[in-house]
C-alpha positions as CSV (number, residue, x, y, z in Angstrom):
1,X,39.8,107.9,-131.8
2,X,36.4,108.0,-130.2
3,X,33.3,109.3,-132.7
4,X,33.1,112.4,-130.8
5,X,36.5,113.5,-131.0
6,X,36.0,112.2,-135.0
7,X,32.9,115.1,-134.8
8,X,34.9,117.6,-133.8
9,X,37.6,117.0,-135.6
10,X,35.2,116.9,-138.9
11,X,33.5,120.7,-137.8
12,X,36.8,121.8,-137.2
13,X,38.3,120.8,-140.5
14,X,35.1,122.7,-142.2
15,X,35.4,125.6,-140.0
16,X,39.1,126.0,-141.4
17,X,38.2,125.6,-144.8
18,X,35.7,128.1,-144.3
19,X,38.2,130.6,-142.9
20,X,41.0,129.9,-145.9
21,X,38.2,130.5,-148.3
22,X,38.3,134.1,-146.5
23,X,41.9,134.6,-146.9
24,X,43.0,133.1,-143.7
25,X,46.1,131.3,-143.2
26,X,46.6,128.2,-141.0
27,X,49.2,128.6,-138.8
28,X,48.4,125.5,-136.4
29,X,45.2,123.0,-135.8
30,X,44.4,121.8,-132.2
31,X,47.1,123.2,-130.2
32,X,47.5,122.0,-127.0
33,X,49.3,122.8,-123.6
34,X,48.6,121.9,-120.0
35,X,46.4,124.8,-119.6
36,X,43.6,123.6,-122.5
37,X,43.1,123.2,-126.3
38,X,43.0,126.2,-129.4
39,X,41.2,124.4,-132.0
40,X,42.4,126.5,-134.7
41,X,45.4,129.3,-134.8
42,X,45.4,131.4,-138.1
43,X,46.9,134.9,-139.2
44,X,44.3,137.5,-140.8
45,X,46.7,139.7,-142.3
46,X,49.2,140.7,-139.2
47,X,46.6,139.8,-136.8
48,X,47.2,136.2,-135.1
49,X,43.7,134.6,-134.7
50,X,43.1,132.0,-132.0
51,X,39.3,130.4,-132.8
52,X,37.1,128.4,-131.1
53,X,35.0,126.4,-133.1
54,X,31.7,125.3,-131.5
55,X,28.8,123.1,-133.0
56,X,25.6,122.5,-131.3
57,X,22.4,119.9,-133.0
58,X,19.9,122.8,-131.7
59,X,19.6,126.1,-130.2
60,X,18.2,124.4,-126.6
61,X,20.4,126.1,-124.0
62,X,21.5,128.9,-126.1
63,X,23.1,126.7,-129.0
64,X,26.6,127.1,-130.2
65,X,27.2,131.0,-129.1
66,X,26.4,129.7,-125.0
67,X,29.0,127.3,-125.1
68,X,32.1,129.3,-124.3
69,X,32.2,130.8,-120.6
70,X,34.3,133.0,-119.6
71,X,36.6,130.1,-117.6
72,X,36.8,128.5,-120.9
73,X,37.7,131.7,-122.6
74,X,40.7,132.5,-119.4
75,X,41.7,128.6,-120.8
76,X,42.1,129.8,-124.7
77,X,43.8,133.2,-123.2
78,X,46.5,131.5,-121.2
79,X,46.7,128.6,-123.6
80,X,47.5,131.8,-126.7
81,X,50.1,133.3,-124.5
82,X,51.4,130.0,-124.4
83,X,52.0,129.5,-127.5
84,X,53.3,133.4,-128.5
85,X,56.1,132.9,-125.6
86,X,57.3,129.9,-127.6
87,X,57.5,132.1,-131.0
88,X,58.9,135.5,-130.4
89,X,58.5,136.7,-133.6
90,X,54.9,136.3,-133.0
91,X,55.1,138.4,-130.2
92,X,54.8,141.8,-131.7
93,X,51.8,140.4,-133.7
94,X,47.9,142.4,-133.1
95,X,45.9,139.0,-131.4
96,X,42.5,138.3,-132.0
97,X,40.2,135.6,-130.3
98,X,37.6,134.4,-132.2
99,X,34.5,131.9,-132.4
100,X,33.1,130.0,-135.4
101,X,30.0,129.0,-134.3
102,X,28.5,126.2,-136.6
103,X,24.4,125.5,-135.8
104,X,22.2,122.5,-137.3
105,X,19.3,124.3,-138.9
106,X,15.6,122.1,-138.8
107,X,16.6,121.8,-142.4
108,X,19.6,120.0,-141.3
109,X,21.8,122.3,-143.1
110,X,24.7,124.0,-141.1
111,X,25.1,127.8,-140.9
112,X,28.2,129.0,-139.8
113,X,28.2,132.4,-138.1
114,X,32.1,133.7,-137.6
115,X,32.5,135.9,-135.1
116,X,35.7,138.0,-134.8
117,X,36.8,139.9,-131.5
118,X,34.2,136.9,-129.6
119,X,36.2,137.6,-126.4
120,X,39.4,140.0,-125.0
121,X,42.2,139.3,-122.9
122,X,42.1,141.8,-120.1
């Protein structure tokens, strides 16, 4: 595994901690299908989440909230209707697509800003 898949996988893994710690329940980590990646897939109560963690060093070029355009966002959408077609009783289930946005402060702390309904599926 390359270092920055090793990264990613390393913000992910907090970013799911950090979510459990809020009562959320994993239901899958880095989902994949030929239409793109969910990083993390979690049920908030009866609501399935599909999140999109992002970390960014700085907040040149918008930092982490700037990083998921709307063809990025169509990728998570198709790639979440994807997955609920494989699990029907999932398909009744209130969806929910979210970001986790975790930013390097000058400090070099992290602050992690969680934001729920980030994007829709029209």
């Amino acid at each position: 595994m390359c270092p920055a898949n090793r990264k990613g996988l390393r913000y992910e893994d907090q970013a799911r901690a950090y979510l459990q710690a809020r009562g959320l329940r994993l239901l899958q980590q880095n989902f994949y299908s030929r239409g793109g990646e969910i990083d993390l897939i979690m049920r908030d109560g009866d609501t399935i989440c599909f999140i999109e963690v992002k970390f960014r060093r700085s907040l040149a070029f918008g930092g982490a909230a700037s990083s998921i355009p709307v063809s990025k966002q169509r990728k998570i959408i198709n790639t979440a209707l994807f997955y609920i077609a494989g699990r029907k009783q999932l398909a009744r289930q209130p969806l929910r697509f979210d970001a986790l946005l975790i930013q390097r402060r000058p400090d070099g702390s992290d602050s992690i800003d969680w934001i729920r309904n980030a994007f829709y599926a029209e």
